[in-house]
C-alpha positions in Angstrom: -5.5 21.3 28.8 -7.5 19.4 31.7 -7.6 15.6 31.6 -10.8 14.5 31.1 -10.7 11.0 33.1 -11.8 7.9 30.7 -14.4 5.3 31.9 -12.0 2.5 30.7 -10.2 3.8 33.8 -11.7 1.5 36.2 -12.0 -1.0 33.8 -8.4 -1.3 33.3 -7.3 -1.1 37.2 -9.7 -4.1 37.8 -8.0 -6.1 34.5 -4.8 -5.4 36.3 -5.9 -7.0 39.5 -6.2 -10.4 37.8 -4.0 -10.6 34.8 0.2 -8.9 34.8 -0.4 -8.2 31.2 -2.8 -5.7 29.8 -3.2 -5.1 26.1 -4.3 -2.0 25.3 -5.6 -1.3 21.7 -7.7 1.4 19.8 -7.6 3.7 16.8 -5.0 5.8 16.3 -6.0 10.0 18.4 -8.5 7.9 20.5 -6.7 9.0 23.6 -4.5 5.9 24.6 -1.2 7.5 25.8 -2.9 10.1 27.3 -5.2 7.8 29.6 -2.1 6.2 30.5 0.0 9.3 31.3 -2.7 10.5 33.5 -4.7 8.2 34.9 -4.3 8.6 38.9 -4.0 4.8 39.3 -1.3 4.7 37.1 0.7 7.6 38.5 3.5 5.4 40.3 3.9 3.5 36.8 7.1 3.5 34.9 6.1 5.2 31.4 8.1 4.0 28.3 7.2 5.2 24.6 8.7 3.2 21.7 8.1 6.9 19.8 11.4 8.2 21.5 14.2 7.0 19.3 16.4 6.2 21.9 13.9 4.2 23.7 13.4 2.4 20.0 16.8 1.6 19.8 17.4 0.1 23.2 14.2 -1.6 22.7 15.5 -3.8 20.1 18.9 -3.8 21.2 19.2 -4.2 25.1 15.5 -4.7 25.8 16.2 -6.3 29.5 18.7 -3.4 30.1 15.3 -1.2 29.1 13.4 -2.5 32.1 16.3 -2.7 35.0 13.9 -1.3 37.3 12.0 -3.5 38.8 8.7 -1.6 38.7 5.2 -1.8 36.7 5.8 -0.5 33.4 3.9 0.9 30.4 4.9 0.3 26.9 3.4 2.6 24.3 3.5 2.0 20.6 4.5 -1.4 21.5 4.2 -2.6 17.5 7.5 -0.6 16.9 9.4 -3.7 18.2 7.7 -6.9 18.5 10.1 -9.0 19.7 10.3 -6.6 22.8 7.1 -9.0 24.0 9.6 -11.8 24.0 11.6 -10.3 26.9 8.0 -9.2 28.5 6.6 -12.8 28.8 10.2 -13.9 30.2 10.2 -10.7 33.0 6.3 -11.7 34.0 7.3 -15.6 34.0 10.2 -15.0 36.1 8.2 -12.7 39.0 6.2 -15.5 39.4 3.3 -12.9 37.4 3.8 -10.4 40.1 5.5 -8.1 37.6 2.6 -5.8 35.8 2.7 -4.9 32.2 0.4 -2.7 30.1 1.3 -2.7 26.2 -0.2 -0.2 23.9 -0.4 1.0 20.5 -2.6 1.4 17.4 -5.0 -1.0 16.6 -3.8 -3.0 13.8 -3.0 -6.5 13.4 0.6 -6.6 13.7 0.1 -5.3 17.6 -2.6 -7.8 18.4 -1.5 -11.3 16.7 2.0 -11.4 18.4 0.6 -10.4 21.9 -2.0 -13.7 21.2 1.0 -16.1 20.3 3.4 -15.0 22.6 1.7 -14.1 25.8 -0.5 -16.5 26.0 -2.5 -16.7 29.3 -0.9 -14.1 30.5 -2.4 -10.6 28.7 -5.9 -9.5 28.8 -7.2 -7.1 26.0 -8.9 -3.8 26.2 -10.0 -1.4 23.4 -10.3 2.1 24.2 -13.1 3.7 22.0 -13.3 7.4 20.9 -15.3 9.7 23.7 -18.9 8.5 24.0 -21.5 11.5 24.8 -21.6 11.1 28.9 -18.0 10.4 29.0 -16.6 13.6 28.1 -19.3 15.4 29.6 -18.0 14.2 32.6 -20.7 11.9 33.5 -21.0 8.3 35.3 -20.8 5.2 32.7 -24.1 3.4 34.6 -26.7 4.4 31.6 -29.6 3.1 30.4 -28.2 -0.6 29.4 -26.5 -1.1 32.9 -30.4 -0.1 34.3 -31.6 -2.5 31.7 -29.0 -5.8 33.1 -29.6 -4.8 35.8 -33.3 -5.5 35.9 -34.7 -2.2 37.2 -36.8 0.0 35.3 -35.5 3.0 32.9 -35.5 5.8 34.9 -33.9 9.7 34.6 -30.6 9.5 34.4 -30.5 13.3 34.8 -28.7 14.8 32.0 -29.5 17.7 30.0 -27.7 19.0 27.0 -27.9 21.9 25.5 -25.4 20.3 22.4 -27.2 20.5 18.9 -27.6 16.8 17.9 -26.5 17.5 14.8 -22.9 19.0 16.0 -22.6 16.3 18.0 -22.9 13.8 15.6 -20.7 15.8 13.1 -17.6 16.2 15.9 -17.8 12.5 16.5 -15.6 10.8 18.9 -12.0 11.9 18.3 -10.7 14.0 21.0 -8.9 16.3 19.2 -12.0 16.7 16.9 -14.2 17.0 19.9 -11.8 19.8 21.6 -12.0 22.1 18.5 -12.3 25.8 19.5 -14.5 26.0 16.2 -15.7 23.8 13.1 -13.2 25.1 11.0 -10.7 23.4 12.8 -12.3 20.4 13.4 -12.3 20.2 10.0 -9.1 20.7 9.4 -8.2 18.2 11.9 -10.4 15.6 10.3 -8.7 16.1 7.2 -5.2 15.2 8.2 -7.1 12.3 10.6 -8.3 10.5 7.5 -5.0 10.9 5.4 -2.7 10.6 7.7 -3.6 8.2 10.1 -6.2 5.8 8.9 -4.2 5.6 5.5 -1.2 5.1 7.6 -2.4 2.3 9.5 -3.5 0.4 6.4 -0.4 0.8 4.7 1.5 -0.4 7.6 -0.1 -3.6 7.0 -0.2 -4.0 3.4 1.0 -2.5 0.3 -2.2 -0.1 -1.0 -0.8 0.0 -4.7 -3.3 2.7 -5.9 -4.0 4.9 -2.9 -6.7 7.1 -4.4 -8.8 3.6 -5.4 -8.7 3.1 -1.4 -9.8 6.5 -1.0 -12.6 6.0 -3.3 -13.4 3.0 -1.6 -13.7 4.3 2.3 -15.9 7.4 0.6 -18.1 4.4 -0.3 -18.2 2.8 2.6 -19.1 6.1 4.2 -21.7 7.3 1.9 -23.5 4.0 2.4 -22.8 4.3 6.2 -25.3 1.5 8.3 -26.4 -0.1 4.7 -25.5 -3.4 3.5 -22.6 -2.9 1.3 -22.0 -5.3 -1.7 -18.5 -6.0 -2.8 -19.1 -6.5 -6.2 -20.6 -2.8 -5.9 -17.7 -1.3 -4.3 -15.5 -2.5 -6.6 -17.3 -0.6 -9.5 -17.1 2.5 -7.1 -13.9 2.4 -5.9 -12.0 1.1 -9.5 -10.4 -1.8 -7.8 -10.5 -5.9 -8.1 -13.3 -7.1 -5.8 -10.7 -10.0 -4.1 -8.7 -6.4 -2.9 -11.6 -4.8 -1.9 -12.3 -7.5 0.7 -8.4 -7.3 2.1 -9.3 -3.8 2.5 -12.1 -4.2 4.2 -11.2 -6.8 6.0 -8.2 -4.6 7.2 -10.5 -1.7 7.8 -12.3 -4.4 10.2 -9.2 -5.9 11.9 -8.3 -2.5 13.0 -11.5 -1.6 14.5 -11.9 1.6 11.7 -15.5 -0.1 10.7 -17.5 -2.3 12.4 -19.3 -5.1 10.6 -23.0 -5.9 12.3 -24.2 -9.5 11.4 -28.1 -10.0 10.7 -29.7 -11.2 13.8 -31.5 -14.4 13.4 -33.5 -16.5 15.6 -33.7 -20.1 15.6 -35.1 -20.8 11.3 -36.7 -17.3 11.2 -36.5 -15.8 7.6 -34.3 -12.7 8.2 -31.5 -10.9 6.8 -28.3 -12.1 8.1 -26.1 -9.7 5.4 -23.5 -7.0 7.0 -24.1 -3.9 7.9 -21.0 -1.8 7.7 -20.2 1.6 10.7 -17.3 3.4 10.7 -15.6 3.5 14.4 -16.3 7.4 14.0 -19.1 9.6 13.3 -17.4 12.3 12.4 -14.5 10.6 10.1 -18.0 9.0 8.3 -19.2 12.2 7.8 -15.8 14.0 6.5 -15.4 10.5 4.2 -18.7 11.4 2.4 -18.3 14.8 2.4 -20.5 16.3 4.8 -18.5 19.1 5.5 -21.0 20.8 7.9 -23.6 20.5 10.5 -26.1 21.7 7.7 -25.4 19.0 5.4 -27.0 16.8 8.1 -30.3 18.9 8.1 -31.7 15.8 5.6 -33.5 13.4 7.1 -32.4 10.4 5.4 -28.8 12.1 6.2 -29.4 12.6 9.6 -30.7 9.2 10.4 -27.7 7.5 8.4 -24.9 9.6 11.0 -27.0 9.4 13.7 -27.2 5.9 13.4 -23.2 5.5 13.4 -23.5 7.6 16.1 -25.7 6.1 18.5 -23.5 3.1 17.9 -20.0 4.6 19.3 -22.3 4.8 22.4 -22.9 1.1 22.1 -19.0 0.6 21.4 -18.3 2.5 24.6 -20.3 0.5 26.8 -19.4 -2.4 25.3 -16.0 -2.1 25.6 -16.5 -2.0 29.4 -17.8 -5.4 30.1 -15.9 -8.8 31.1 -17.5 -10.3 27.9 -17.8 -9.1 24.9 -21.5 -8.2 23.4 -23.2 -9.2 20.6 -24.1 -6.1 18.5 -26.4 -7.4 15.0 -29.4 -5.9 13.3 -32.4 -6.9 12.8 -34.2 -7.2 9.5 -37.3 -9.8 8.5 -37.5 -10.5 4.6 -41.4 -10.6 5.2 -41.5 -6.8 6.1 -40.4 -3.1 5.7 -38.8 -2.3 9.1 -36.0 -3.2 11.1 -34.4 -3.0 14.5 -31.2 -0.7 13.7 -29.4 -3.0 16.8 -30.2 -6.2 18.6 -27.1 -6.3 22.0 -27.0 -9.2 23.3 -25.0 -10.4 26.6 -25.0 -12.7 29.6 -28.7 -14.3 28.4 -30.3 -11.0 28.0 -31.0 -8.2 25.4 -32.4 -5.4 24.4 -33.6 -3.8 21.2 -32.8 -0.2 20.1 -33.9 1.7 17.2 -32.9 5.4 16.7 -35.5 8.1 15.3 -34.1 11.6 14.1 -37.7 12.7 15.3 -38.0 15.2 18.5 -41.4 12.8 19.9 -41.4 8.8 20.1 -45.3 7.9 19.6 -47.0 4.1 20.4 -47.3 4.1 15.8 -42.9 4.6 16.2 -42.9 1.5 17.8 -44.8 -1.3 15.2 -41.0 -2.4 14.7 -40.1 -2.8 17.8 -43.5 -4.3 19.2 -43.0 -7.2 16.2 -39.7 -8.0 17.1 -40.5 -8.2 21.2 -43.4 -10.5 20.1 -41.0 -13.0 18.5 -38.4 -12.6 20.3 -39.0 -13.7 23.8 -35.2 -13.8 24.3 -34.9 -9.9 24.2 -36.4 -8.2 27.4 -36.7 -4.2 26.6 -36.8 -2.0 23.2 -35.3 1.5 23.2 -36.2 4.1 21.0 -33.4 6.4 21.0 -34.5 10.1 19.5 -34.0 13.6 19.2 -36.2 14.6 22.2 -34.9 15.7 25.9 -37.5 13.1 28.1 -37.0 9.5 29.2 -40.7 7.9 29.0 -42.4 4.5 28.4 -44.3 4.1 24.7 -45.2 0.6 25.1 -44.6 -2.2 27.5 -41.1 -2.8 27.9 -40.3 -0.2 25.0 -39.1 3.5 26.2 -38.2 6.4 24.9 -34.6 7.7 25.4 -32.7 10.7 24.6 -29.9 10.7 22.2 -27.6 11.8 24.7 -27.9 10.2 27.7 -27.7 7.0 25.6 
């Protein structure tokens, strides 16, 4: 099958140029090792995988013997072996930091806490998302926030798609999902995702004693996907103690399975400042709460709830691009109805984005928006992402954009 190039590509090879370690992390089928066994850049790269046994072994019994050639290397599924990171930091210490290292594996604690502590100044960390919209289409990663930092207008950013919205927010992210010759498969595919990997991870880092209670408690979570989850709840739900519900969650966090969106507040404003729970994954949200088709989505209060998720792996993508790391919240005053769905912050500017199921965006969409511009004269631009095919202004500073060239 073709490679379809990743836009943390260039990303990466620009990390590279300042740091001789590269940490790179992500959810487990997101497309790690094969970014790094085909990436152009990283053709002339010595390619190691701590899956091979043998590789395993010598790993964590001759680990200087494993890297006699004196070459760039990649480490895959680097959280086999730890202490191989030991013999790493010597290698990039001794070459003065002209030696190049890129370390990779799931993203779950154990990989990302002994990287911090023992390479120190000299890693840089990078999470690669799940594939957003223009990505695997094949597209350029300058969209509508990089016209928005940029300070030019919102312009055509000429993509059309003839993808339902609803299949694409049903196939997700995953590549393997994605690729599916036909639902059925995707389905299947989802299935063994869910108990294989995402259970797998977890219980990599701590003993799940009743597995099925931390099943019930990710179908949950998914059900009540972009709401603002209450423990105590979940732990009626789910059957389990509410201090194991939070190590769960906070595990399901830590890994970068669901993302936790803070309450955006400015200065003593009376807003909500709860969390808001996503999973990484539209698709895996979906399967979680058992929307095993593209027809269970037809509902509108269904269909804004994935969408939602959905619009936010775009977010994710782009945000995992940048030097510094965004500020993703939500918006929510106690003295009204509405909210902004996300508030990104970065480098002194921001922007607004709400996201419609509707095929029009009128000036009446935008009362949210327009009340949170007025009071927020930090954030520059609203976005109204919906189910239509044009880019167009509803307000000042507030446009209209298209699910999928978000």
């Amino acid at each position: 099958m073709k490679y379809i190039p990743r836009w943390l590509e260039s990303r990466l090879e620009e990390a590279l140029q300042a740091n001789p370690v590269i940490v790179l992390t992500g959810p487990r089928q997101v497309g790690k090792s094969t970014l790094l066994e085909n990436a152009d850049f990283l053709k002339g790269w010595r390619y190691l995988t701590l899956d091979n046994p043998d590789t395993l072994e010598q790993a964590k019994e001759d680990p200087r013997g494993l890297f006699w050639e004196d070459k760039p290397t990649i480490i895959d599924e680097v959280q086999r072996c730890p202490e191989l990171l030991l013999t790493v930091k010597y290698l990039v210490d001794k070459s003065r930091r002209s030696r190049k290292f890129i370390l990779s594996g799931s993203g779950n604690i154990s990989l990302r806490q002994a990287p911090r502590e023992t390479l120190a100044g000299r890693a840089r960390y990078l999470h690669l998302t799940g594939f957003a919209f223009r990505e695997f289409h094949g597209l350029s990663a300058q969209g509508v926030f990089d016209q928005i930092w940029e300070g030019v207008d919102i312009s055509d950013l000429t993509v059309k798609s003839k993808v339902n919205i609803n299949h694409a927010v049903w196939r997700g992210s995953l590549p393997g999902i994605i690729l599916s010759s036909n639902d059925k498969i995707a389905l299947e595919r989802l299935s063994g995702y869910v108990d294989t990997y995402i259970r797998r991870d977890i219980q990599d880092l701590v003993k799940v004693r009743h597995p099925q209670n931390f099943r019930r408690l990710m179908v949950s979570i998914a059900k009540s996907t972009g709401g603002e989850s209450v423990q105590e709840e979940l732990s009626k739900d789910c059957g389990e103690k509410r201090p194991n519900v939070s190590r769960y969650m906070s595990l399901l966090k830590d890994t970068k399975l669901l993302y936790d969106l803070k309450g955006y507040v400015y200065k003593n404003e009376r807003a909500y400042r709860q969390s808001k729970y996503f999973w990484f994954d539209s698709a895996t949200a979906c399967f979680l709460a058992g929307i095993r088709s593209t027809k269970d989505l037809q509902k509108p209060r269904t269909k804004g709830r994935y969408l939602e998720n959905y619009i936010l792996q775009q977010v994710l993508s782009w945000a995992s691009l940048q030097v510094e790391e965004p500020d993703i919240c939500y918006w929510k005053p106690k003295n009204e109805d509405g909210e902004v769905d996300f508030v990104v912050s970065l480098d002194g500017k921001g922007v607004g984005v709400e996201v419609k199921s509707s095929k029009e965006i009128k000036f009446k969409d935008t009362r949210h928006m327009r009340n949170f511009l007025k009071t927020h004269p930090e954030i520059e631009k609203g976005i109204m992402v919906y189910a239509g095919d044009n880019i167009y202004p509803v307000a000042s500073n507030i446009y209209a954009v298209p699910w999928f060239v978000f």
